[in-house]
C-alpha positions as CSV (number, residue, x, y, z in Angstrom):
1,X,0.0,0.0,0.0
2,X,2.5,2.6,-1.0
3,X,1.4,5.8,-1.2
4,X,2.6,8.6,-3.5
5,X,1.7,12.3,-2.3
6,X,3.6,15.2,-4.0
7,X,4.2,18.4,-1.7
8,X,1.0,21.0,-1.7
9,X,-2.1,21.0,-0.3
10,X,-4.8,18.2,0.3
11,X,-7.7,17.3,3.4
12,X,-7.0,15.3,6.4
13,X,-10.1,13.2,7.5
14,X,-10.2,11.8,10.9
15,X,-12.8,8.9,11.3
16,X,-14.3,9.6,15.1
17,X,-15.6,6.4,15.6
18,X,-14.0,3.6,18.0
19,X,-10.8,2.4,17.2
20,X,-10.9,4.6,13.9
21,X,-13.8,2.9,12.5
22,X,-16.8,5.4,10.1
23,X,-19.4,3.0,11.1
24,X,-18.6,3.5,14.9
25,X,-22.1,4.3,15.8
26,X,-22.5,7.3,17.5
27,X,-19.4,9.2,17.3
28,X,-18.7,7.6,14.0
29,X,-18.8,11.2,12.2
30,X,-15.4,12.4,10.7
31,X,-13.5,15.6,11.1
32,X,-12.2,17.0,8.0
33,X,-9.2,19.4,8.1
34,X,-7.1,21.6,5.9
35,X,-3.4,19.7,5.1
36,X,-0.2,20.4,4.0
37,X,1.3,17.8,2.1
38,X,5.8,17.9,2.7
39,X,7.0,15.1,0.5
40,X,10.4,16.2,-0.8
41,X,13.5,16.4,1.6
42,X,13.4,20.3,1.2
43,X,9.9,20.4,2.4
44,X,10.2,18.1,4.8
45,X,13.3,19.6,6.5
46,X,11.6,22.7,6.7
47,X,7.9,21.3,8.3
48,X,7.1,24.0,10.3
49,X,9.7,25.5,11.6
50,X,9.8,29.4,11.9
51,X,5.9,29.2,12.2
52,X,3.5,31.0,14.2
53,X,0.6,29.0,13.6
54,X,-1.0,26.1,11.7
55,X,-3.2,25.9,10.1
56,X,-4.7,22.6,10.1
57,X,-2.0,20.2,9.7
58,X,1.3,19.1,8.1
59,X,1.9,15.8,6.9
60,X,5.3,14.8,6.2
61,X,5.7,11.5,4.1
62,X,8.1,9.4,4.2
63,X,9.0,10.4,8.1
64,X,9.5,8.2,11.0
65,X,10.6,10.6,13.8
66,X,11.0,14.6,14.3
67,X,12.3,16.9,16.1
68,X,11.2,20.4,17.0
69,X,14.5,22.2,17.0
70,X,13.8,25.8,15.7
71,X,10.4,25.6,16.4
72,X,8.4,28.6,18.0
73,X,4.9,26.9,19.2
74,X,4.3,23.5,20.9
75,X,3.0,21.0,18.6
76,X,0.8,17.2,18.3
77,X,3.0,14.9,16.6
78,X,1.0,11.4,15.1
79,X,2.7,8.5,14.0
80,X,1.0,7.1,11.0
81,X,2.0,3.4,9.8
82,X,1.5,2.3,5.8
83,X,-2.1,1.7,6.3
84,X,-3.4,5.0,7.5
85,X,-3.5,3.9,11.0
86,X,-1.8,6.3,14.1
87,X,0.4,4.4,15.9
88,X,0.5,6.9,18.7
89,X,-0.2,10.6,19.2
90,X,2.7,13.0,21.4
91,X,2.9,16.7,22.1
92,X,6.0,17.7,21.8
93,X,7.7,21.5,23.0
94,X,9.9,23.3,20.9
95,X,13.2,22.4,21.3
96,X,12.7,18.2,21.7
97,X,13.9,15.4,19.9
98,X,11.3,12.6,19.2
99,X,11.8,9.1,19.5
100,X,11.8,7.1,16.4
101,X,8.3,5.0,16.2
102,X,10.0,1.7,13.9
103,X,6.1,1.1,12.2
104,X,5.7,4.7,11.3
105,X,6.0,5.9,7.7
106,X,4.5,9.0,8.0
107,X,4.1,12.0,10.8
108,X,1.3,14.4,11.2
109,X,2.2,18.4,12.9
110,X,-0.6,20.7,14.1
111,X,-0.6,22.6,17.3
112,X,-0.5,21.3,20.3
113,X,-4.3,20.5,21.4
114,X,-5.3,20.0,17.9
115,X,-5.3,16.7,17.5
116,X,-7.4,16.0,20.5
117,X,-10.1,18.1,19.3
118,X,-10.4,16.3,16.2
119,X,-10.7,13.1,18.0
120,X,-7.5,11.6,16.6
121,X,-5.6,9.1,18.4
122,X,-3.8,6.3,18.8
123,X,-5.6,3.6,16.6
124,X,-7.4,5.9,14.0
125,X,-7.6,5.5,10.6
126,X,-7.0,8.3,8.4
127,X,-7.4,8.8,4.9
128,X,-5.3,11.8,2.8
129,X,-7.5,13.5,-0.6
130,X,-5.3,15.7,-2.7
131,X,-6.4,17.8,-5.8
């Protein structure tokens, strides 16, 4: 299940359900949020550092760890494995270095808090749409 994003812009959608699920019953709605898509090692090495703000979130693909040297706002760090599926959910403080997550082949950013609102954690399944 390769996948094969190009850097620019796209939607996130988080599946609210249990474990990730869109038929969980009652929470099984889905958030939808704004994404940037960092694919290329110059993209990538510059994620979101020097930022203010996010606004939604960054996805940086292929990426197993970060690190938020240079970084000016806390952040929410997932760990996405080949399948869509967050492996496990950190906030991190500027200045940190993450631990590598050996499953993870992709890394959503967003500000810290974010990713808790949206109802993403641990064991959801995401999906990525690009133009």
């Amino acid at each position: 299940m390769g996948r094969r994003w190009r850097d620019g812009r796209g939607e996130l959608v988080v599946r609210r359900g249990p474990e990730g699920e869109a038929d969980g019953g009652g929470e099984g709605d889905a958030v939808t949020v704004a994404l940037e898509i960092a694919t290329s090692y110059r993209a990538r090495t510059k994620g979101l550092l020097g930022r203010d703000s996010v606004d939604g979130a960054l996805l940086l693909s292929p990426a197993g760890s970060v690190h938020t040297f240079g970084m000016r706002i806390p952040i929410d760090v997932a760990y996405v494995d080949r399948r869509l599926r967050v492996i496990a959910v950190r906030t991190m403080r500027p200045g940190r270095l993450g631990l590598p997550r050996p499953r993870s082949r992709h890394v959503l950013e967003a500000e810290a808090g974010a990713m808790a609102e949206w109802g993403l954690r641990a064991g959801s399944l995401v999906t990525v749409r690009t133009e």
